[in-house]
N, C-alpha and C positions, 0 to 999 in steps of 0.2 A: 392516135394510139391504136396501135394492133388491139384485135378481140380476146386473143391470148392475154394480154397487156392486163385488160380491162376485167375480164375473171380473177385471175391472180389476187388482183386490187384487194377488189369482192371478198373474196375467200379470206385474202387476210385480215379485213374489215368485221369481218364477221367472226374469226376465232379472236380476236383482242376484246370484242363485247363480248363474246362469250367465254373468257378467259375470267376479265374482269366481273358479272355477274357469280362465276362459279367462287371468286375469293372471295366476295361480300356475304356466298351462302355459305362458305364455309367459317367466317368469322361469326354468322348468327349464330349455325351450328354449335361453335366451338363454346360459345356463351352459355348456350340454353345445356350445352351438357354438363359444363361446369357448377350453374346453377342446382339443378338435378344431382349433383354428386354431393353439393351440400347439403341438399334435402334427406340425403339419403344416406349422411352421415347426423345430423343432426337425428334422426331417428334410429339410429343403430342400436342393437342391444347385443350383450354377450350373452350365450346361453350357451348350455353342455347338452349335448345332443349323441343318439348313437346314431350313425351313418347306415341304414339296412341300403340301400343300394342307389346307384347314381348311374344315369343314361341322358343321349340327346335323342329326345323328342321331340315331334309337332304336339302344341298347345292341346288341340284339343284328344291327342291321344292321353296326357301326362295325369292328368286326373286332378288339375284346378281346379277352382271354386268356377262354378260360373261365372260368376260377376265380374270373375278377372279375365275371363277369356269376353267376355261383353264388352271390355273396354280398349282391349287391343285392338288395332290396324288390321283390317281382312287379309293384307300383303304380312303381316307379321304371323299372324295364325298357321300360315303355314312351312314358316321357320323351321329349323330345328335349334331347340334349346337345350340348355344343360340342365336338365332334372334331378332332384336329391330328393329320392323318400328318407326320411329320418324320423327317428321317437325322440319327440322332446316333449320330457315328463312322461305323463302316461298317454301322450296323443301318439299318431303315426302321423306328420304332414309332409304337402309336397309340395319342396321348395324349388328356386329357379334361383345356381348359383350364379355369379359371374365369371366369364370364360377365363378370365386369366388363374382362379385356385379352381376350375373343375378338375384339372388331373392331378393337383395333387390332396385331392378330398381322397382318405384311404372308405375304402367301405369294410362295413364288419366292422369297425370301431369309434372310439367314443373320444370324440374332440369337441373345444371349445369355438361354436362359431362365434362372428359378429353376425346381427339380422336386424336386418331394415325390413319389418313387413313379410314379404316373403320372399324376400330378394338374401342370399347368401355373398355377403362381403370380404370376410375375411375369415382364416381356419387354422386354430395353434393346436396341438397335441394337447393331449389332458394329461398324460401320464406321457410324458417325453417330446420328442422333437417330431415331427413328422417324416415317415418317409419320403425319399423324393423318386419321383415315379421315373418309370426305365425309360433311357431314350430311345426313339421309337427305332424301325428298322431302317435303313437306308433306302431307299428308290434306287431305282435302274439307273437312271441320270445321276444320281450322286456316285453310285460306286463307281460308274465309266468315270466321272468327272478325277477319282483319287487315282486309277489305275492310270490314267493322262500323266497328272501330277508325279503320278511315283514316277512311269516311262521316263517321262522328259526331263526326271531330275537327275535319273541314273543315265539317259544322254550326256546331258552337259556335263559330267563328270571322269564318262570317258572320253567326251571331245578332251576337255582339260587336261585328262592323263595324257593321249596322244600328243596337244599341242606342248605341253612340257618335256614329252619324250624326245619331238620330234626338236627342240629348241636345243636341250643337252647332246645327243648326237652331232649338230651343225657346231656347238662352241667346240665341240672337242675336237672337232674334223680342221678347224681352226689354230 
């Protein structure tokens, strides 16, 4: 077997183990977060809170308790998270929502979370529906991507016109 041969092999040898390792970590993964999401419904409470303001920061900018930044990952510390200061009751705290309701938490008003600890789970209006936050602006690549779309739609539709015009003409010539 050529030496070319014998690499190939190798290489494909080795991304099939490392294929298969990467599924097995991702079925642990998929458990332990599952796990955790129970944890973290079982402990949920609703409370009504005012929202004074919401940003993503690193940990130890956000104004956590120590002992929660003592517990994190050195590689997580320096994340950026989604921060909510809010008054619930007569406290100010500062909580770490989850990314999927950070942008539609309104700030300057007073809704009902769910709280698990000091993790924000879920967010209804207290007095109506919530607003839903603006879609963002397009990027460079998206607008070329529609201005393509439109070009090439209004193409094919004067190919179309032409090859209709040009079909009528011959039946008639006929």
């Amino acid at each position: 077997m050529k030496p070319f041969g014998i690499v190939m092999l190798v290489i494909a040898i080795i991304l099939v183990i490392v294929m298969i390792v990467l599924y097995f970590l991702g079925k642990k993964a998929q458990k332990r977060k599952a796990e955790q999401d129970e944890q973290i419904a079982a402990a949920a409470q609703t409370v009504s809170m005012l929202i004074i303001d919401k940003k993503r920061m690193r940990m130890n900018e956000s104004g956590l308790p120590q002992q929660v930044l003592e517990q994190t990952p050195k590689l997580m510390r320096r994340s950026k998270l989604p921060i909510v200061k809010a008054k619930v009751g007569p406290r100010v705290m500062t909580l770490i929502a989850d990314e999927q309701i950070f942008d539609i938490i309104p700030v300057k008003k007073e809704v009902k979370a769910t709280v698990s600890g000091l993790y924000i789970t879920g967010v209804r209006g207290l007095r109506g529906p919530l607003e839903k936050p603006e879609t963002k602006k397009k990027g460079f690549r998206a607008k070329l991507q529609a201005k393509y779309n439109e070009a090439s739609a209004q193409l094919e539709s004067e190919k179309a016109a032409k090859n209709k015009a040009s079909k009528e003409k011959s039946s008639k010539k006929k």
